[in-house]
DOVEXDO-930365 format. One record per residue: x, z, y of N, C-alpha, C in turn. Coordinates in steps of 0.1 Angstrom, whole numbers, plus 2048, in hexadecimal, padded with zeros to 3 digits. Last residue first. Layout:
! residues N
XZYXZYXZY
...
This chain:
! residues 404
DA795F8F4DB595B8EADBE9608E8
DA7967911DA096C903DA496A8FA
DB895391FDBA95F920DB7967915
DAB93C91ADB793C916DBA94A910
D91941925D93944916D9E943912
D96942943D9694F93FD91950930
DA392C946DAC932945DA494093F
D8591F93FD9291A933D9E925938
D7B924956D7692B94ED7F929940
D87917968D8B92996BD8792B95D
D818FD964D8C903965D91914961
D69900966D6C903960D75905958
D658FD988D6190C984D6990D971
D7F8EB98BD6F8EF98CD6F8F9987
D948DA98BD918DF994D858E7996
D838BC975D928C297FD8E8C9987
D688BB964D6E8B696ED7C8C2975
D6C8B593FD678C194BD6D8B9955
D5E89B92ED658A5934D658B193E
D4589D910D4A895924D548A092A
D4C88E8F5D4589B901D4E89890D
D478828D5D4A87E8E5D4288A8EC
D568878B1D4A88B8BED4C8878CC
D6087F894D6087E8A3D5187B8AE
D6688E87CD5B888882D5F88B893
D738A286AD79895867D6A886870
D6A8BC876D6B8B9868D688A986A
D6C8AC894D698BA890D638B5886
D788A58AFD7B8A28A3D788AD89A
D718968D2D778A08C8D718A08BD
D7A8848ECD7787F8E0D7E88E8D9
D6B87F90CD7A881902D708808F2
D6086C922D5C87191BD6B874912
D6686A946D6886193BD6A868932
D4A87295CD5B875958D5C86A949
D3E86997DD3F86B972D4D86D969
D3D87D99DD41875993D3F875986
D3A8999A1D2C88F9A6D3288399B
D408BA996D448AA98FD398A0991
D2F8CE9A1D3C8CE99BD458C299A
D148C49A1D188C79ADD288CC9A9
D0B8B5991D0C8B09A0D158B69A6
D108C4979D1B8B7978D1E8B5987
D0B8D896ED118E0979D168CF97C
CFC8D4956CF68D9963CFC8DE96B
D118CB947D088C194FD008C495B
D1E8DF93CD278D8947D178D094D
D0A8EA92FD0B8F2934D158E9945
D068D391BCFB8D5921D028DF92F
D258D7913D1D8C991CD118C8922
D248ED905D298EC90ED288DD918
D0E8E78F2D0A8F08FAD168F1906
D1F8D38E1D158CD8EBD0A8D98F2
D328E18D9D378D58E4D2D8D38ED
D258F08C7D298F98D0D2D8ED8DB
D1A8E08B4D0E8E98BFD178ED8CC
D2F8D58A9D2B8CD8B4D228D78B9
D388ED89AD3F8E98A2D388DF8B3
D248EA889D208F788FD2A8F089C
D158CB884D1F8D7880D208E088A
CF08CA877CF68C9886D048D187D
CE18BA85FCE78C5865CEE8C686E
CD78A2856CCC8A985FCD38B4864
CE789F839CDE89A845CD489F84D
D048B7835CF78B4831CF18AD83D
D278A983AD198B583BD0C8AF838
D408AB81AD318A4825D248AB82D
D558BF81CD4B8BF813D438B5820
D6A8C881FD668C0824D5F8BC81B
D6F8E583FD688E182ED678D182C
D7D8FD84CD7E8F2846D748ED839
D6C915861D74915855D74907852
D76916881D6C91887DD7491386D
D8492489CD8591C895D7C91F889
D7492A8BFD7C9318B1D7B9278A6
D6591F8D4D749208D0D7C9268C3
D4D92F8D6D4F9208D2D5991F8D2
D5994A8DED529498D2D549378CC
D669448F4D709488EFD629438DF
D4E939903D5A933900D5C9338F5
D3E956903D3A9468FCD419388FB
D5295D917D5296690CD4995B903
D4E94D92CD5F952924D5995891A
D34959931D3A94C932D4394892B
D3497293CD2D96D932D3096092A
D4A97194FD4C977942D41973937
D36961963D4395C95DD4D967954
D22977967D1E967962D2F961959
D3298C96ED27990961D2797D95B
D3A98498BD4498A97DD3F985971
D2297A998D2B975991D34979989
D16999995D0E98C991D1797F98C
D289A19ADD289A699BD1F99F996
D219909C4D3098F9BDD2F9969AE
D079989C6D099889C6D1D9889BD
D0B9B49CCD059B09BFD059A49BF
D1E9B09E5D259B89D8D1B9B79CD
D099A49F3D1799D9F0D1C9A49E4
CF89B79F9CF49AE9F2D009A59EE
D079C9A09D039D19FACFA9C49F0
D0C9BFA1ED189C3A16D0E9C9A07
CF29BBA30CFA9B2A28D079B4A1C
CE89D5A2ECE09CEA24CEB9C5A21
CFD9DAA45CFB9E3A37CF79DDA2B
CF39CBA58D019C6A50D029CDA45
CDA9D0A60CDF9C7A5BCEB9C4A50
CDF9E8A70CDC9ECA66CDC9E0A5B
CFE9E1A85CF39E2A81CEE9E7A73
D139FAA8BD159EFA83D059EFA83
D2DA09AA4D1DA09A9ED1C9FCA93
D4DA1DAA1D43A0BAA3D34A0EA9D
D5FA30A95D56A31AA3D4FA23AA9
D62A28A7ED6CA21A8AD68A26A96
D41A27A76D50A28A6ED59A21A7E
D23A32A68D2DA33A77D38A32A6B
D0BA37A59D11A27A56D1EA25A62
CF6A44A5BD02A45A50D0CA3FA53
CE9A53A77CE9A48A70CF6A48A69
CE1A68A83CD9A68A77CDDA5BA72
CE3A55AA3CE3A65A9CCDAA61A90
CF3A3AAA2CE7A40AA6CEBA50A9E
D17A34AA8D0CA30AA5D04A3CAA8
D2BA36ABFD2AA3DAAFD1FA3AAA9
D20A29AD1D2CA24ACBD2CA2AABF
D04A1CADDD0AA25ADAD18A22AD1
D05A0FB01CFDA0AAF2D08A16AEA
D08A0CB1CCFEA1AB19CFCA14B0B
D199FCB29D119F9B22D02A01B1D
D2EA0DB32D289FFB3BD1C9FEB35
D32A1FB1DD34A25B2ED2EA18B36
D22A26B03D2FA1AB0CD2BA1DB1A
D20A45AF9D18A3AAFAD26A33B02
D15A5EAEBD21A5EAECD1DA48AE9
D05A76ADBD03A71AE8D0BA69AEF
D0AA79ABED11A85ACAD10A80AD6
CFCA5BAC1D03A66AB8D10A6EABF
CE1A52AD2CEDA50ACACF5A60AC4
CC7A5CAD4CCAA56ACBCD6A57AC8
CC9A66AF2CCAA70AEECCCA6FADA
CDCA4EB03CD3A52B00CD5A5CAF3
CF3A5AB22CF2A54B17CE2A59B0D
CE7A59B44CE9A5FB38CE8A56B26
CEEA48B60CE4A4AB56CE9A50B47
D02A4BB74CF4A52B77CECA52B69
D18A3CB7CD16A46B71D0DA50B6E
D19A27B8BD1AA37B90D16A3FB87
D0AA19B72D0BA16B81D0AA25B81
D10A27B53D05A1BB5BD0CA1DB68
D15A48B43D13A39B45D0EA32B50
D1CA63B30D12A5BB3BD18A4FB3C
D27A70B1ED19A6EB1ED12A67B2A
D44A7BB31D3CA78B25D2DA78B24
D44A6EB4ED45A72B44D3AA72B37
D54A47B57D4CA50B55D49A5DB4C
D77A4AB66D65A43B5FD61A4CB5C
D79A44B8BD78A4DB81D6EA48B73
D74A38BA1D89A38B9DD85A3DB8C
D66A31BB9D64A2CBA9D6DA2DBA3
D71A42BCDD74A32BCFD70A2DBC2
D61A53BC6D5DA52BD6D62A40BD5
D52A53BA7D5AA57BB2D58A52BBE
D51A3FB86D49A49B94D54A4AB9B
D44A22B70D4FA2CB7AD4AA34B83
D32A1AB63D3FA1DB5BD46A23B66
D2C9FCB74D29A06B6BD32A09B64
D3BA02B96D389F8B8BD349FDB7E
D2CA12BB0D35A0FBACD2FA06B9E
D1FA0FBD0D20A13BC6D2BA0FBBE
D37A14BEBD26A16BF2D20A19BE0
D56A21BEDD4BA18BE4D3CA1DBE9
D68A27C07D5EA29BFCD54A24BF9
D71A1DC1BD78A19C11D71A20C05
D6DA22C34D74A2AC31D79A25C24
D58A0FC36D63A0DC41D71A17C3E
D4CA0DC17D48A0BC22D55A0FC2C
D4C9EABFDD4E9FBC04D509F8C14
D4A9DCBE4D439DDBF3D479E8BF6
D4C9CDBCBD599CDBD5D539D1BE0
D379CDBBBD369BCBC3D439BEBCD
D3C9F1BB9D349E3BB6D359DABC1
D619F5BB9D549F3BBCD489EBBB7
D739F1BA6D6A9F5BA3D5D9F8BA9
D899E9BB8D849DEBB0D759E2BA9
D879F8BDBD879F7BCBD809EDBC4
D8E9E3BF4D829EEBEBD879ECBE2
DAC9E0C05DA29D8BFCD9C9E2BF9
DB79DCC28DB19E4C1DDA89DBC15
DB09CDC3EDB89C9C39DBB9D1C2A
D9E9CBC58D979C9C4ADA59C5C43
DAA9E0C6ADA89CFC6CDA39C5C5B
DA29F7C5FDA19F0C6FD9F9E1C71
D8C9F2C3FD959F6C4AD949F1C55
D879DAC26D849E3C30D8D9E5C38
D769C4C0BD879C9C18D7B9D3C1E
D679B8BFCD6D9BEBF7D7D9C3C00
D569A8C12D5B9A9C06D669ADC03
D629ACC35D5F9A1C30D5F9AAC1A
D5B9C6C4AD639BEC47D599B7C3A
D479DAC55D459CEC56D529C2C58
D3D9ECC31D489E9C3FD429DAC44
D1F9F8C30D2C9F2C2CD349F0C34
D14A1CC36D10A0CC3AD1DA04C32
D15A34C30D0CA2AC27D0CA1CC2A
D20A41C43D2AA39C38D24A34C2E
D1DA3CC64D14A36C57D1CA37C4C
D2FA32C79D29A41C79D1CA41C69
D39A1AC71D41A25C77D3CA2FC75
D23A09C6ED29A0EC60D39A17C68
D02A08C73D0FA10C76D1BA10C73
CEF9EEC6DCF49FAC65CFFA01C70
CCF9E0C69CD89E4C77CE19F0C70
CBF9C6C58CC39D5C59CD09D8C63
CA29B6C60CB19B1C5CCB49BFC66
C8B9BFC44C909C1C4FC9E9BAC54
C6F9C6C36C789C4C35C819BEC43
C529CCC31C5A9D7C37C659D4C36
C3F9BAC25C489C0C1EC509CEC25
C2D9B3C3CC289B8C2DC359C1C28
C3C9B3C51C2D9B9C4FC289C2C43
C589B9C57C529B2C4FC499B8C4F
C649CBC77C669C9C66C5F9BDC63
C7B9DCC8AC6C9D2C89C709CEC7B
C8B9E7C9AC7F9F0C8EC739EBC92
CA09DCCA3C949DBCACC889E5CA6
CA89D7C83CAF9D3C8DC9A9D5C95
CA39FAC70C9D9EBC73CA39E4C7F
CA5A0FC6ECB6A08C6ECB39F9C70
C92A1FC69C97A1DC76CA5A13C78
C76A08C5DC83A0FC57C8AA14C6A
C56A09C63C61A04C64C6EA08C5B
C41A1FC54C43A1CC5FC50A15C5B
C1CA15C47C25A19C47C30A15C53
C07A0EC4CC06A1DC4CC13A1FC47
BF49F3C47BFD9F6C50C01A05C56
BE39F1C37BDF9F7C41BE89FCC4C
C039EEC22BF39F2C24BEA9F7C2B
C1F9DFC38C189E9C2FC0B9E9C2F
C2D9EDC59C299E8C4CC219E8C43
C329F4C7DC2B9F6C72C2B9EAC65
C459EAC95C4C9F4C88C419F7C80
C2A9DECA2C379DEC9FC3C9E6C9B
C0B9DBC8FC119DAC9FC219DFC98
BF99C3C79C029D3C7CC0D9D2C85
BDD9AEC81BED9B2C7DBF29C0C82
BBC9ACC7CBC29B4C84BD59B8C80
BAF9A9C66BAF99BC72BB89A1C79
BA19B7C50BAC9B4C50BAF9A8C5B
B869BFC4BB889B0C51B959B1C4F
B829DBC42B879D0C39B879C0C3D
BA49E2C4EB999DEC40B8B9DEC48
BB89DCC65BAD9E0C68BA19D6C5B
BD49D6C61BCE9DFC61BC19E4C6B
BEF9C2C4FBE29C3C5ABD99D2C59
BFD9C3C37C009BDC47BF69BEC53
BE19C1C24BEE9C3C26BF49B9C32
BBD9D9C23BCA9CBC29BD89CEC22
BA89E0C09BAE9E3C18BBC9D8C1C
B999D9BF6BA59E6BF6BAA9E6BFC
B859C9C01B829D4BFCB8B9DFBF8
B839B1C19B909BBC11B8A9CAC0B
B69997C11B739A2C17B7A9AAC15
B5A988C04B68985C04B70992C12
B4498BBFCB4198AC07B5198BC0A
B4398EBDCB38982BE6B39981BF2
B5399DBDAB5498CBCEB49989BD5
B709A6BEEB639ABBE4B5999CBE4
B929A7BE1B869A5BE8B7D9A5BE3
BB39A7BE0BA89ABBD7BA09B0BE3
BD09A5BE0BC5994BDFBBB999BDD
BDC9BBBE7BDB9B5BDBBD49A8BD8
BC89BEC04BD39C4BFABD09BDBEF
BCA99DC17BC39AAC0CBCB9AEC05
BD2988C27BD3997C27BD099DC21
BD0974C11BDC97FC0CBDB98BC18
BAD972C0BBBA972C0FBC3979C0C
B9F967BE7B9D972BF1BAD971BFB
B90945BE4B9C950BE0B9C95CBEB
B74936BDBB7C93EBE6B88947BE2
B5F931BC7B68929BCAB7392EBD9
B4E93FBBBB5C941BB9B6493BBBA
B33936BBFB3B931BB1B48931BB3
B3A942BE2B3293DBD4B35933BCA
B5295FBDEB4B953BE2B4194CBDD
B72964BCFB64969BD4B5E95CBD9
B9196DBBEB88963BC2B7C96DBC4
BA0986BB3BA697BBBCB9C96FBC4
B96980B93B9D988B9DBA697DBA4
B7596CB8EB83975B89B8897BB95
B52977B95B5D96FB98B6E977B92
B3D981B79B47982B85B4E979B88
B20974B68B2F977B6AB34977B79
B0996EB6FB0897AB6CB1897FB6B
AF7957B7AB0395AB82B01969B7B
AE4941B6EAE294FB69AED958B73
AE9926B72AE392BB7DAE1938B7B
B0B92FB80B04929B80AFB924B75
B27941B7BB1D938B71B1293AB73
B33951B89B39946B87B3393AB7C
B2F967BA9B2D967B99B30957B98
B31966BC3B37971BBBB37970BB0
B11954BC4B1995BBCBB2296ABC8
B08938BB3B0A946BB5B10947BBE
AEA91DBBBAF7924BB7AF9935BB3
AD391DBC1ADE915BC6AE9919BC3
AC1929BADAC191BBAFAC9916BB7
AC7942B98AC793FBA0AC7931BA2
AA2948B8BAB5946B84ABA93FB93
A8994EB89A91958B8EAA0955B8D
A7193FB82A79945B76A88951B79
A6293FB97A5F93DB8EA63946B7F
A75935BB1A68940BB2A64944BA3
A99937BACA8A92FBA5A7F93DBAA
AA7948BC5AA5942BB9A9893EBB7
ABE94DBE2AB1947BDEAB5946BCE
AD595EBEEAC4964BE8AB995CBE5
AE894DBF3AE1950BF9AD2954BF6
AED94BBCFAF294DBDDAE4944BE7
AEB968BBFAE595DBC0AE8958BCB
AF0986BB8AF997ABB3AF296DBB7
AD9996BC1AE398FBC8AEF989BC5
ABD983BB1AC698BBB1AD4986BC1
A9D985BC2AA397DBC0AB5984BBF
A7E99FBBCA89993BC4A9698CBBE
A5F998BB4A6D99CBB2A74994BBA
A41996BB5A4B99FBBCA599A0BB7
A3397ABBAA4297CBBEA4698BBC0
A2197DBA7A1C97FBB4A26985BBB
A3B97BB8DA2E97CB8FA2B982B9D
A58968B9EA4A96BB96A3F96FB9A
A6C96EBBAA65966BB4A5C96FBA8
A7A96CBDAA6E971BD1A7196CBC6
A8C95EBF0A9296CBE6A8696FBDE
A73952BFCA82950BFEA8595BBF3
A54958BF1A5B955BF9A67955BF8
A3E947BDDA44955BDEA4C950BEA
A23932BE9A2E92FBDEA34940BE4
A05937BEEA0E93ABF3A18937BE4
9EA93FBEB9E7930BE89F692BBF0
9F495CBDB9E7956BDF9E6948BDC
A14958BCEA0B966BD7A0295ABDD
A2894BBB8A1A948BBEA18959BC3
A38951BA1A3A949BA9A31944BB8
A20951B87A2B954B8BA3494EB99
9FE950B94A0994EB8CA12951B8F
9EE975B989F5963BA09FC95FB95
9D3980B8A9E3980B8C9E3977B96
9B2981B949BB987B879CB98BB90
9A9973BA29A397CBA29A9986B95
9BA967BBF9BA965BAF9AF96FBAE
9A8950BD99AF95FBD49AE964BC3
99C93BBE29AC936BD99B1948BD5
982942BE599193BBF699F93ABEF
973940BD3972932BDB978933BE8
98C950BBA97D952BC897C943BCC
99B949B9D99C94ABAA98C94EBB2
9AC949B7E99994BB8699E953B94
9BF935B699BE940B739B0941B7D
9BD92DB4D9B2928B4F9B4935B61
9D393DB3F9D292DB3C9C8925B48
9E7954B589D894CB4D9D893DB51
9E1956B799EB957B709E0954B62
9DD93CB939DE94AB909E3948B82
9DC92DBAD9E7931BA69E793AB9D
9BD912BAA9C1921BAA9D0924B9F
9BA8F6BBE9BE8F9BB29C590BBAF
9A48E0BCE9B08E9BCE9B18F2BC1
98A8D8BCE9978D1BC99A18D5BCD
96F8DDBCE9788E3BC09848D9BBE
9638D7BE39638CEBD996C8CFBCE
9688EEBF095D8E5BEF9568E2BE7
97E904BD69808FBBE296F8F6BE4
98D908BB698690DBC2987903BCE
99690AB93994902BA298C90ABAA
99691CB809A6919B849A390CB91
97790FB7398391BB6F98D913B7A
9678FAB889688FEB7B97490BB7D
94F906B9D95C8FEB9D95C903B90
92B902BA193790CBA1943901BA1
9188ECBBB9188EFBAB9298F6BAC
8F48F3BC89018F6BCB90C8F8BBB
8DD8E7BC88E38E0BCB8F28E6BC6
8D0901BBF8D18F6BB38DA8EFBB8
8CF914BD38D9914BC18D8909BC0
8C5901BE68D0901BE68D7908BDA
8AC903BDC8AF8F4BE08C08F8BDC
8A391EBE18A2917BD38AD90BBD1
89F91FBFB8AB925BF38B0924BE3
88B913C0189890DC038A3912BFD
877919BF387B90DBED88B90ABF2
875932BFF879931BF287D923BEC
86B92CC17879930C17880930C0C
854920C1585E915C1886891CC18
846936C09849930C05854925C04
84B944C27852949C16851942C11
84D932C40842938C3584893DC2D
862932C5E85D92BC54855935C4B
869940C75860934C7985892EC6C
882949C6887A949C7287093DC75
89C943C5D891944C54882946C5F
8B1941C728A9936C6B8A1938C64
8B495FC768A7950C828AC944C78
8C1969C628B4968C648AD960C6A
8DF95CC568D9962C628C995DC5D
8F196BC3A8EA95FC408E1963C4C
């Protein structure tokens, strides 16, 4: 406070004035400052305690440096942190830090902690990487060729096309020379191909399928592949199963496939495979089951060995059968004595175990019904249903005839 104003005046009058003014002058409560304590301190705490120019005297709140929100990319406590760079364009909440306009390279907004998938970049991965890029693969926020170009060459802008007879990845590869002009395909390296086929015997003839010669009047061997041969009349390849110059020869032993290049597999038995096919003919090594020099699956085995117990299953059933015949068929002793009430004669057990036995075969043996016969057993006539014509039980009356 300057002195010339106290000048002129008494101690006394200087004491009242300075008196005057504690009293007059009244504090701001907690977390205000200003005049008239109407500005409001950012600081950290329930109750943040500022100076009377807003300077915390503790923390800032989160989000806050002085009487200052954090800046662009800040946020929290007295903003020192920055803002991730999944966040697009580096802004997030001053506060809580998640990003607030989005992502960039990441795909879940507002935490953006996932990647963009393969193939995409941008924010919220909404950009697909160009096909200059090798492979479609670019870097997830700033979409550039991070594995370098195809057809172009200059990674990782890739803007730059591969000059003539160059192909390929960074364009580092070179043409073919058979290339018409040895100009190719950028990417692929593909070409419409310039052949010789006078001084080339790789090249085909430039007669029509399956001819050659002077005046294409010569046919290629049937064995060529697709019939192509070159001016001389030799097979460029041949058809599987054959070698030689004109494919004249099949194949030797153990080999196989187109020009007879691939070896029978080291499975089959004595190595010994279909010259087209490469599948083995003697069947596998170590396998029991070769007959004819024919492979047989391992299926058919199981099936022949379930047929031969399905077939002795039936023997067994239809001798068991005949043989409870022949039993209920034997003549039983005469008496004619009345049988006692309540006694079954032994005779009818046997009619009506062969009626239970016809019944459960009736659907499907005899769908019709039959017209009941009439047999006579000790001076008492019994009704039992006939056997139907043609049926299984047919067989089974010849085979008690027989037992008889």
């Amino acid at each position: 406070m300057n002195s010339d104003i106290y000048m002129g005046l008494s101690s006394r009058q200087i004491f009242l004035f300075l008196f005057c003014v504690l009293v007059t002058t009244k504090a701001c409560t907690s977390g205000w400052f200003g005049s008239k304590c109407q500005f409001m301190c950012y600081c950290s705490g329930a109750n943040g305690i500022c100076d009377d120019t807003g300077r915390c005297l503790t923390k800032c709140d989160n989000g806050w440096f002085g009487q200052s929100s954090c800046q662009s990319g800040q946020w929290g406590l007295n903003c020192t942190n920055q803002c991730s760079i999944s966040c697009y364009d580096g802004s997030c909440d001053r506060i809580i830090g998640q990003c607030d306009k989005g992502c960039n390279g990441f795909i879940n907004p507002p935490f953006c902690n996932t990647e963009c998938g393969i193939n995409t970049w941008g924010p919220n991965c909404q950009f697909y990487c160009r096909t200059n890029c090798y492979n479609m693969s670019c870097n997830k926020v700033t979409g550039v060729c991070n594995s370098g170009c195809i057809g172009y060459m200059d990674p990782p802008n890739c803007i730059v096309e591969c000059t003539l007879g160059k192909w390929g990845r960074n364009c580092v590869n070179n043409c073919s020379r058979n290339c018409k002009g040895q100009s190719c395909d950028r990417v692929t390296g593909h070409c419409d191909y310039v052949c010789d086929s006078a001084s080339d015997l790789s090249c085909p003839s430039d007669c029509p399928a399956g001819f050659h010669g002077a005046n294409c009047s010569l046919l290629c061997s049937s064995n060529c592949k697709d019939k192509v041969c070159n001016t001389l009349g030799y097979c460029l390849l041949c058809k599987a199963g054959y070698t030689g110059l004109y494919c004249e020869n099949d194949c030797p032993t153990r080999q196989w496939g187109m020009n007879c290049s691939t070896a029978c597999s080291d499975e089959c038995f004595n190595k010994s495979c279909d010259k087209t096919s490469g599948v083995c003919i003697q069947g596998q090594a170590g396998d029991t089951t070769e007959s004819s020099g024919l492979t047989f699956p391992a299926g058919v085995g199981v099936g022949v060995a379930v047929g031969a117990v399905v077939v002795v299953l039936i023997v067994v059933v239809v001798s068991v059968v005949c043989r409870r015949r022949r039993k209920q068929q034997q003549p039983q002793p005469q008496s004619h004595e009345e049988p006692k009430r309540g006694t079954r004669l032994h005779a009818y057990d046997g009619v009506k175990k062969i009626n239970e036995y016809s019944h459960s075969y009736e659907e499907t043996f005899a769908p019709d019904k039959f017209k009941p016969d009439e047999v006579k057993t000790d001076n008492k006539t019994v009704k039992t249903s006939q056997d139907p014509p043609n049926s299984i039980y047919d067989n089974i009356e010849e085979c008690t005839s027989l037992g008889e």
